[in-house]
C-alpha positions in Angstrom: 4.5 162.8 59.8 8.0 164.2 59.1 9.7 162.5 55.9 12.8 162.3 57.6 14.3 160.2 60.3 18.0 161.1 60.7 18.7 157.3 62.2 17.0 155.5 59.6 19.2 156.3 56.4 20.6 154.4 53.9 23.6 152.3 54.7 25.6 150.0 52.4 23.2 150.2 49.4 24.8 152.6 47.9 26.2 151.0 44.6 22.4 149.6 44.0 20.2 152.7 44.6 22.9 154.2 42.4 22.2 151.6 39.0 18.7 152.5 39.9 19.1 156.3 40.0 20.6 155.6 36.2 17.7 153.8 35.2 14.9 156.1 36.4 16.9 159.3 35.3 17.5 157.5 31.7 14.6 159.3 30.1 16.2 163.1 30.3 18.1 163.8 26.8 21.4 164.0 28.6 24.4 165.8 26.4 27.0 163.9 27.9 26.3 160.7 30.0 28.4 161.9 32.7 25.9 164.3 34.0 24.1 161.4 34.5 26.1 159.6 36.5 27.1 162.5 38.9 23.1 163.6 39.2 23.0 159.6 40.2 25.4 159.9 42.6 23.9 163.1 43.5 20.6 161.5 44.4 22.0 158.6 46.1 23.5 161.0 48.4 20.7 163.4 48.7 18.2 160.0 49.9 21.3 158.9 52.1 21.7 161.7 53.9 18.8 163.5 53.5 20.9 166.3 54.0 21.5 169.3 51.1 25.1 170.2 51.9 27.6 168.7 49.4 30.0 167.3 52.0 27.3 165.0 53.6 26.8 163.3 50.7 30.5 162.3 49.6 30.6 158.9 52.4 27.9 157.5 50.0 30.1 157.8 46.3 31.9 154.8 45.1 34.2 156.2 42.5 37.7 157.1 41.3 38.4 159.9 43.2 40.5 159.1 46.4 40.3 162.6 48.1 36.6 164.1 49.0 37.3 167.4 48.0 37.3 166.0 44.3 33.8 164.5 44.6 32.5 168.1 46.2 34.2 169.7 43.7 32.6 166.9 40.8 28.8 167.8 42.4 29.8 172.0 42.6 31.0 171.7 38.8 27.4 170.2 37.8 25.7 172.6 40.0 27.4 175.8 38.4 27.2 174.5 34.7 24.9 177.1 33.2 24.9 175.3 29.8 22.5 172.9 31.7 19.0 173.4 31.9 17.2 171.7 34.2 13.5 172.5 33.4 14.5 170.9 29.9 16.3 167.7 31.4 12.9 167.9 34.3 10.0 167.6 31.7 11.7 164.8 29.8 11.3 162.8 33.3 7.8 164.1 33.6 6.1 163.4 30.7 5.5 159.6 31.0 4.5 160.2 35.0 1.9 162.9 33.4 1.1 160.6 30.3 -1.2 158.5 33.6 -3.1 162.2 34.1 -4.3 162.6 30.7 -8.1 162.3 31.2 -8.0 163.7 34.5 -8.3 167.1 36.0 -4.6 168.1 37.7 -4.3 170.6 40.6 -1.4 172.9 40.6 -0.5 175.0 43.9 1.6 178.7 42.8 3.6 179.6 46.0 6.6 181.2 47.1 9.4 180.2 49.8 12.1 183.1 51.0 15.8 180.9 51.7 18.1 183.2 54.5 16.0 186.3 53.3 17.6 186.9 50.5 16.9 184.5 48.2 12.8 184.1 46.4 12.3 180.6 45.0 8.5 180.5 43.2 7.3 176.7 43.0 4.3 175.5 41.0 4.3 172.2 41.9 1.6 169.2 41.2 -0.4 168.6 44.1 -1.1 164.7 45.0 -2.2 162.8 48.1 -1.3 165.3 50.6 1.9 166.4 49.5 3.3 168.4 46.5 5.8 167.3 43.5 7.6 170.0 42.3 6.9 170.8 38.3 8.6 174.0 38.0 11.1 176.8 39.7 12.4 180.1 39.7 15.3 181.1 41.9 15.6 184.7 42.1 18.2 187.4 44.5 15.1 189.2 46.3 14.5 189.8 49.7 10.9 189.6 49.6 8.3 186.9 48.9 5.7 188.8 46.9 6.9 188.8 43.4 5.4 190.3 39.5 3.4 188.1 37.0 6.8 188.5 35.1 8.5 187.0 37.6 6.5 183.7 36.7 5.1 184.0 33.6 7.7 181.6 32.3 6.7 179.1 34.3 3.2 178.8 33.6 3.9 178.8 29.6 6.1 176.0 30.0 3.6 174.6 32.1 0.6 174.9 29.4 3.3 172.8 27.3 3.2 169.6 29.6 -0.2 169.9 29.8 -1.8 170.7 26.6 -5.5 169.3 26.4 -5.9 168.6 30.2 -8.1 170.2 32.5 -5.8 172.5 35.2 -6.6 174.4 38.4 -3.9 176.6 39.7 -4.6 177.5 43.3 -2.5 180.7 44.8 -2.7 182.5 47.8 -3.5 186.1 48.2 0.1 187.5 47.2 -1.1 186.4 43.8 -4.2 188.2 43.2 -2.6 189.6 39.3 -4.7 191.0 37.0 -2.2 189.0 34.2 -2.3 185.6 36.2 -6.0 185.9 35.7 -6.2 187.0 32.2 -3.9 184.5 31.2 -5.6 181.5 32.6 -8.9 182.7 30.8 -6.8 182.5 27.6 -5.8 179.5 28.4 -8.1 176.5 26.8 -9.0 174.7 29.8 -7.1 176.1 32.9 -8.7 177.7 35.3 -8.0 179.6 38.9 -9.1 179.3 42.5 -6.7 182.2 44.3 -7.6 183.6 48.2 -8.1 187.3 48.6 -7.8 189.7 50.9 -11.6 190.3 52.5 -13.3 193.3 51.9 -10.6 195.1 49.5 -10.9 195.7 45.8 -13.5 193.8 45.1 -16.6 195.4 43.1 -20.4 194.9 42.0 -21.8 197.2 38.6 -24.9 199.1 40.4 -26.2 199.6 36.9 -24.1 202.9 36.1 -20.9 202.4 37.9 -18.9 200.4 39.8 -19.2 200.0 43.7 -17.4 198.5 46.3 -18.8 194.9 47.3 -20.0 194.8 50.6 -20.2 191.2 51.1 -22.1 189.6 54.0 -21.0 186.0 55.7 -21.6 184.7 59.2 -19.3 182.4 61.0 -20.5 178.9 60.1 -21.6 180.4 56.6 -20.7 179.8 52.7 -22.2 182.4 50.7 -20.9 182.1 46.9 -21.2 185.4 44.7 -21.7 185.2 41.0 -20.4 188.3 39.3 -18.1 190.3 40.9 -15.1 192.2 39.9 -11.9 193.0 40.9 -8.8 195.1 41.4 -8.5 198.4 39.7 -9.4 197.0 36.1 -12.1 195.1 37.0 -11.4 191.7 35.7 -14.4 189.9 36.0 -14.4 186.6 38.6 -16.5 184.9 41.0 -16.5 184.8 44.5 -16.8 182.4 47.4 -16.6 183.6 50.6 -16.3 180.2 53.9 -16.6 181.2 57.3 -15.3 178.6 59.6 -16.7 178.7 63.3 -13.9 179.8 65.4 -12.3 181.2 62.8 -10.9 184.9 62.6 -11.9 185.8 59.4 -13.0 184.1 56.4 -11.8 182.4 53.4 -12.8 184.9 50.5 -11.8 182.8 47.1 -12.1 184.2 43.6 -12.7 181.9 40.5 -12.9 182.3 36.8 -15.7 179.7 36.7 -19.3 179.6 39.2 -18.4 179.5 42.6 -20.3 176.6 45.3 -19.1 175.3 48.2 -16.8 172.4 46.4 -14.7 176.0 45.3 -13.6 176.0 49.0 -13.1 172.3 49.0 -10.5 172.8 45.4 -8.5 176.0 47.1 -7.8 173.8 50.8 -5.6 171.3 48.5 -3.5 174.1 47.9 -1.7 173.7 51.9 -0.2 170.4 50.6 2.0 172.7 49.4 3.2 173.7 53.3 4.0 170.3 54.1 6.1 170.0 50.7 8.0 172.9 51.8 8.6 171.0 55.3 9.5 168.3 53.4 12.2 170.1 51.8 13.4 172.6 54.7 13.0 171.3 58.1 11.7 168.3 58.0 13.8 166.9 55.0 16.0 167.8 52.7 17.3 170.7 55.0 17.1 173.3 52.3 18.6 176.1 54.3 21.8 174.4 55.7 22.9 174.6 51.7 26.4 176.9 51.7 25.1 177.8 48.4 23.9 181.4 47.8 24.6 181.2 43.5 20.8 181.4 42.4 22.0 179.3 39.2 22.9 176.8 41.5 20.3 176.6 43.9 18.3 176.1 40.8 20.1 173.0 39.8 19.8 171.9 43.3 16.3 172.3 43.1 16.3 169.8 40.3 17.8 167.1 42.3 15.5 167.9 45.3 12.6 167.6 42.9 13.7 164.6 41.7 14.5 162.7 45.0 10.9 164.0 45.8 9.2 162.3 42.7 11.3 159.4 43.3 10.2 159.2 46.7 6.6 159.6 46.2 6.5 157.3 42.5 7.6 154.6 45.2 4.9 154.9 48.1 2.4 155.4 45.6 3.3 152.0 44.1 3.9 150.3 47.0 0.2 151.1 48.5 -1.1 150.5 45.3 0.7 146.9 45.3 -1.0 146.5 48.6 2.5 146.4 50.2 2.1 149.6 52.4 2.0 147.6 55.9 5.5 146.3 55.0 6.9 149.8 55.8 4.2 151.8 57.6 3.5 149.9 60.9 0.2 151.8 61.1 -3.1 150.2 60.9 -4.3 153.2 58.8 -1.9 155.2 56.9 -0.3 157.0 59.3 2.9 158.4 56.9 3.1 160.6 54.0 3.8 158.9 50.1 7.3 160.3 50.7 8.0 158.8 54.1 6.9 155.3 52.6 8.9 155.7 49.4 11.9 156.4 51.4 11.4 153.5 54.0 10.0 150.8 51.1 13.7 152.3 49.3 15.3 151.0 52.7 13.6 148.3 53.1 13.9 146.9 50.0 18.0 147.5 49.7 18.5 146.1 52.9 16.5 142.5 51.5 17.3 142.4 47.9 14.2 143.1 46.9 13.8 145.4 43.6 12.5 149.0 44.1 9.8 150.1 41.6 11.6 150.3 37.9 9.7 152.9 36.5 8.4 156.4 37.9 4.9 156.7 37.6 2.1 157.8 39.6 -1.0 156.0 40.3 -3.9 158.9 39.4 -6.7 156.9 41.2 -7.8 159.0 44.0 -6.5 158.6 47.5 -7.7 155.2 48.7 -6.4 156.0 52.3 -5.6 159.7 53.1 -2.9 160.0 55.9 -4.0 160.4 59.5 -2.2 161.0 62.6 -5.2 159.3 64.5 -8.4 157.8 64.2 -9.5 160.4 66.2 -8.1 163.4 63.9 -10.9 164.3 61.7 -11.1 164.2 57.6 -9.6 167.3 56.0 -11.6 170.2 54.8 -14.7 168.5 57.3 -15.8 172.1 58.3 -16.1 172.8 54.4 -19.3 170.5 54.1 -21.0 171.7 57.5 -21.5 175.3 56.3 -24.8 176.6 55.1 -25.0 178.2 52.0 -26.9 180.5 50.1 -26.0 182.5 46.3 -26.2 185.8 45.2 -26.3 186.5 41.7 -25.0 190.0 40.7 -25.6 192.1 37.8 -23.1 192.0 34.8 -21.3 195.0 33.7 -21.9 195.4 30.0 -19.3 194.0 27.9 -17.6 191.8 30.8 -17.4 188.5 29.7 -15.2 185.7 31.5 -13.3 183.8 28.8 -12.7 180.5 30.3 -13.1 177.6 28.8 
């Protein structure tokens, strides 16, 4: 279900989703406390519009300026200030949402979206009932989606930082099949990788002597789970799962630092949540690509308000389901929308009553009691997962090829 319905925006609440804004950004070490304010007015206008482009969101400002071009040229000003970094300002709002996930295991999707074909933004982003909440960016001018383990190195250190001590899987898809990426989660205590691979190339099996291409063997209908296998040109040890789903073209062929079974499969098909976040953001949201911006500085400042609006959005369904509450907003038996659809309409709701939106941001780390459905009918995600047979193959080890992870 789309996040956004154009004829269902805020109205008239401005003034009150803006003290709120102020409250829930409150927790970012701000240098000067007007930043604040103008991010707040940024995100009322953002979740007004639900609309990117600066100019939509001036109707929805309450301030001193009597001319609109001053309040587009107040947001532009924040958005090309390079002296602010967001990632820093970002993690400050993070940590007491992440403080809930400290004795659980955190999935973390790596992916890339392309903006007008020009511009290469690489997410990691936390992946939670169904949909993803943005952790970490990188804007970059290049006209192509694959990009270097340079490219995001920086991201994942800063990563490791928010979640020192806590068990992490990053799941990536087959443009980020890096020798580094996978060293450097194997250095890392307690992080680990489930990343897709292209079947049937550069991936090999010690014969005893020398190394040989695997030939791997999987029927449709058929999990077969390979312990020992190596890959690309410097044969960094991993393990190997390789999912055939009936009907399928080919198979999912999955690489892991730790044992692989049929759960492996199961870990990497969270990473898709990822897909609908980018909907959420492009399309079916925020309309990313109507932005006239094309500064990568300051798409990546506008990245931070999008991330935040999302975490706002989805701190607020999660609470309200959890309140028991959802049925207020979602006139579903089952639930039918997504967290951030029923943030956004408990947001509306509330406003337009009185009532008091959720004070704090926080996420409820339960699993999902009620995963999202379009139907009764429309059958449990990942179902073709448990139907497959499977069977193991244990392969030799190369001498001196250890996997590090912990």
């Amino acid at each position: 279900m789309s996040m956004i319905d154009k004829e269902n925006a805020l109205e008239g609440s401005a003034p009150l989703l803006y003290e709120q804004a102020c409250v829930w950004l409150q927790a970012a070490p701000w240098k000067d406390v007007r930043h604040k304010q103008t991010v707040a007015w940024m995100l009322v206008g953002l979740l007004s519009s639900l609309h990117v482009a600066l100019p939509q969101w001036i109707p929805y400002v309450i301030c001193r300026a009597r001319f609109a071009q001053s309040t587009q040229r107040r947001f532009a000003r924040w958005l090309h200030n390079r002296r602010i970094s967001v990632l820093h300002l970002y993690a400050a709002l993070l940590k007491p949402v992440l403080a809930d996930f400290q004795d659980r295991q955190v999935y973390l999707a790596l992916d890339t979206t392309m903006l007008w074909n020009t511009h290469c933004v690489v997410y990691i982003s936390l992946i939670y009932r169904g949909r993803m909440i943005p952790l970490a960016w990188k804007v970059m001018e290049h006209p192509s989606a694959s990009v270097a383990f340079k490219d995001y190195r920086g991201l994942l250190v800063f990563l490791e930082r928010q979640f020192t001590g806590r068990k992490v899987y990053l799941l990536a898809d087959r443009g980020f099949v890096h020798r580094e990426l996978m060293g450097w989660v194997k250095r890392t205590p307690r992080w680990h990788f489930r990343i897709r691979h292209k079947a049937g190339i550069g991936l090999y099996r010690w014969d005893g002597g020398r190394f040989q291409p695997l030939a791997w063997h999987a029927s449709p209908g058929q999990v077969v789970c390979y312990h020992g296998v190596y890959v690309t040109g410097h044969h960094e040890k991993v393990h190997l799962a390789v999912g055939w789903q009936k009907g399928a073209e080919e198979p999912w062929v999955i690489l892991s630092d730790e044992p692989t079974w049929p759960e492996t499969l199961a870990e990497y098909a969270l990473r898709f949540d990822i897909e609908e976040g980018f909907l959420d953001q492009k399309s079916n949201g925020f309309r990313w690509e109507s932005s006239k911006l094309r500064d990568r500085h300051a798409l990546r400042r506008l990245c931070f308000v999008m991330a935040v609006a999302t975490l706002i959005l989805v701190c607020q369904g999660s609470g309200v389901v959890a309140d028991g509450r959802r049925r207020m907003v979602d006139p579903h038996w089952f639930r039918g929308h997504s967290y951030a659809r029923i943030g956004l309409d408990w947001i509306r709701h509330a406003l337009a009553r009185g009532l008091a939106l959720l004070p704090r941001l926080t996420l409820t780390t339960a699993d999902d009691p009620q995963p999202a459905r379009s139907s009764k009918r429309q059958p449990e995600r990942g179902h073709w997962i448990k139907a497959l047979l499977c069977r193991f193959v244990m392969l030799q080890e190369a001498p001196g090829s250890v996997l590090t992870a912990a």
